[in-house]
N, C-alpha and C positions, 0 to 999 in steps of 0.2 A: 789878521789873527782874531778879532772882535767878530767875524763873520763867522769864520770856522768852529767858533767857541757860542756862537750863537744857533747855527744848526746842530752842534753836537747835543746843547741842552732841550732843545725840541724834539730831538728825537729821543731823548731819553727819559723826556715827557711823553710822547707819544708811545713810545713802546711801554712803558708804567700803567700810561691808561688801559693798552691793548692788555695786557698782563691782569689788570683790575677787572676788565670787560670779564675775561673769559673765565679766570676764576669766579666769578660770579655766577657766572651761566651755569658750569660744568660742575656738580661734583661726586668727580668716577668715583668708583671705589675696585679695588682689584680680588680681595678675598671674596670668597663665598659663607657665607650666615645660613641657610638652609638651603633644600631642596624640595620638589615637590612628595618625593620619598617619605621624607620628616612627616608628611601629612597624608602618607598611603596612597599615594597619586604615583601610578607608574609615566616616565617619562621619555624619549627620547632624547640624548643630545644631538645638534648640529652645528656642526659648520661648514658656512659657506662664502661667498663671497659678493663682497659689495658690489654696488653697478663701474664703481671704479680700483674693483678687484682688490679690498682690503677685506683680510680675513674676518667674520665676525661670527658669535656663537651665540646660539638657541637652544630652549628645549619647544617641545615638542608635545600635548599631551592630546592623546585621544579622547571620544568623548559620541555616546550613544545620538547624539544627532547631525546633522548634514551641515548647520553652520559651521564654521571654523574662524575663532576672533584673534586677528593681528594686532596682539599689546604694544603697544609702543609707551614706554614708561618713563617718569621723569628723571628731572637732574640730577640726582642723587643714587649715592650706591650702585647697584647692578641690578638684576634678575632674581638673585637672593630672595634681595627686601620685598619683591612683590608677590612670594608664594601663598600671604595669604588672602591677596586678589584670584590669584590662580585659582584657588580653593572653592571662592563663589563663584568662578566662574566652571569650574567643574562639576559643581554641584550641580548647575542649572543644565550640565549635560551638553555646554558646546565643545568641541576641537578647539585646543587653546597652541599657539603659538605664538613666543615672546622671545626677545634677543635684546641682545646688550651692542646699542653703540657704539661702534672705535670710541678706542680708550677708558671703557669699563668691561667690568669685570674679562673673563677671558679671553675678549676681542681687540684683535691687534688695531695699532694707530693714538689720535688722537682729535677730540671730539671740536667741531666745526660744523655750523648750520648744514652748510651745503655737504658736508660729507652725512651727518648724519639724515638727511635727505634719501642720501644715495643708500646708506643701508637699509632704510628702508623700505626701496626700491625694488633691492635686492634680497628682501625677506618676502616681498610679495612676489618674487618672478621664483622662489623657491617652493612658495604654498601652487603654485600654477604649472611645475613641473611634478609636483606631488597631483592632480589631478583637479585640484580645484577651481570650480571657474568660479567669473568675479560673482554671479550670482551667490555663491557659498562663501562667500568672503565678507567678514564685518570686520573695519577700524575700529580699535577703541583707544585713547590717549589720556592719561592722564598727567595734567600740569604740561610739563615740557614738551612732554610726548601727544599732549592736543595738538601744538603746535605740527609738529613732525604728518600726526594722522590726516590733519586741516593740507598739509600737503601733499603727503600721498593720493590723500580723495581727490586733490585736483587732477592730478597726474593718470591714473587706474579708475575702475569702477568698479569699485563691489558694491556689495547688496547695501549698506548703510554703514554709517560715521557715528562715532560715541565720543563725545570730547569734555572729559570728566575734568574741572577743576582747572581750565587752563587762563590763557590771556590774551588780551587784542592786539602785542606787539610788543616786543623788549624796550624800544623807547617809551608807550604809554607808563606798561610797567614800572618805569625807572623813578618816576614819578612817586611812586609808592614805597618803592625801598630806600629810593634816596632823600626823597623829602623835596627832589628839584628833576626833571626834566634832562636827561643827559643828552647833550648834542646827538640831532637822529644823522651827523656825517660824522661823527666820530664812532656810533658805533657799527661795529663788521658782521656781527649775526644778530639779524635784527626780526625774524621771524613774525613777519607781517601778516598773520593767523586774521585779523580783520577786516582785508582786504580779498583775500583768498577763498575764503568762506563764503562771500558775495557769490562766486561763480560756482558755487555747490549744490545740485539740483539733486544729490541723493539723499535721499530720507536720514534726515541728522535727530539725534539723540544731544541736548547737549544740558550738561550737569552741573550744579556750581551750589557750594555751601555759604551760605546768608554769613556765617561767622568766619570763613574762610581771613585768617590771619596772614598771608601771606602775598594770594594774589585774594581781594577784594570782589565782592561778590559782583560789582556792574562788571568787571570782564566778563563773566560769562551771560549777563543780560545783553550785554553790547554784542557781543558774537552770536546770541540768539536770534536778536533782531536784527543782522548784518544779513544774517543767510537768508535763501530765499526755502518755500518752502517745497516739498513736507519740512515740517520738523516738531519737534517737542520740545519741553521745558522741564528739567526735575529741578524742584528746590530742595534741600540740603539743610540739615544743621549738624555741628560738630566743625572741629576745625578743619583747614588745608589737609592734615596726613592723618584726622580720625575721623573723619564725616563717612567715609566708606561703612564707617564699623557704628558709629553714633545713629547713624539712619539706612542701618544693613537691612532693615524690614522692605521699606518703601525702595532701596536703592535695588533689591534680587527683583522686587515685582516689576518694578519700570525696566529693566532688564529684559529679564524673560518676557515681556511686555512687546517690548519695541521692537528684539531680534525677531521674535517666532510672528510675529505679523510682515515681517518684510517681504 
């Protein structure tokens, strides 16, 4: 009985932790807050399906030049909340395509490293049946979504990587939020973005705010000097989710910078 009653409590610790891990990681949201409409931006919606055929949904926006940049956005909210990235990125006149994860906003499932991998897999095998080849193709990630683009690049090849705001691995990270080091075998999506990045020989852009409150500014130094090169450096001020808009000047030049030289 002392056995039975001692496995039962382990895994009800173990599952508590799994439940902590991934609340952590994840946090969908299911309504929508804007659209690109709200800001006079005409859109397409799509849906399509992952690489392991979980429904998921995009828009789609056109845009007077040849690039075309695959958003991959972070842990929070949906699609929504990034209309007004959309916005400079429209400005600057590229093709913008962005999708929401399983298990945000209108994308059926629930979100898991390796699954959201896989959609965004199958967000780039959707820009490639639309005509685009990887030459026409820029990654851009920010925070979770560096993570996610740091793996696509390895996988696909398009023209160049943008990895705005992200981090060198959910266990380094854990260090920062938690104040301690969370066992790297206790955690399940562990998005080893630092090691990945090593094997990336396409021309990377990567971003990171000196004030960044959330993830810490040496993640994105550590990932800059992990990669091999080309690459670039933009430094940042303004927090984690206002640096976009605190340093909008410097952040549309190195943009429009980086893409239209690739």
């Amino acid at each position: 009985m002392g056995l039975i009653l001692s496995i039962l409590v382990f895994l009800l610790l173990f599952l508590s932790l799994k439940y902590f891990e991934h609340k952590n990681i994840y946090l969908p949201e299911r309504d929508s807050i804007a659209n690109p409409l709200d800001f006079g931006i005409d859109f397409e919606e799509i849906n399509f399906s992952s690489r392991d055929h979980v429904l998921i949904n995009g828009w789609f926006i056109q845009g007077p030049k040849d690039k075309v940049i695959l958003l991959c956005h972070g842990n929070g909210g949906n699609i929504s909340y990034r209309v007004d990235l959309i916005e400079i990125l429209n400005y600057l006149g590229y093709k913008i395509f962005v999708f929401d994860y399983r298990g945000y906003g209108k994308s059926d499932g629930i979100p898991t490293e390796r699954g959201l991998y896989r959609d965004a897999l199958g967000a780039y095998d959707i820009l490639k049946e639309k005509g685009f080849k990887n030459e026409d193709i820029v990654l851009l990630g920010r925070s979770l979504g560096g993570a996610v683009a740091i793996f696509l690049a390895s996988r696909v090849k398009p023209s160049g990587l943008i990895v705005d705001s992200s981090f060198e691995s959910i266990h380094i990270l854990s260090k920062d939020v938690l104040g301690f080091y969370f066992p790297r075998w206790l955690i399940s999506d562990r998005f080893e973005s630092i090691q990945r990045i090593k094997n990336i020989k396409i021309p990377k852009l990567v971003i990171h705010s000196i004030d960044d409150e959330i993830i810490p500014f040496y993640h994105g130094k550590n990932l800059y000097e992990a990669a091999p090169e080309p690459k670039r450096f933009l430094r940042l001020h303004g927090s984690h989710n206002t640096s976009l808009f605190e340093s909008k000047d410097i952040y549309i030049k190195e943009l429009r910078n980086f893409i239209d030289n690739l």
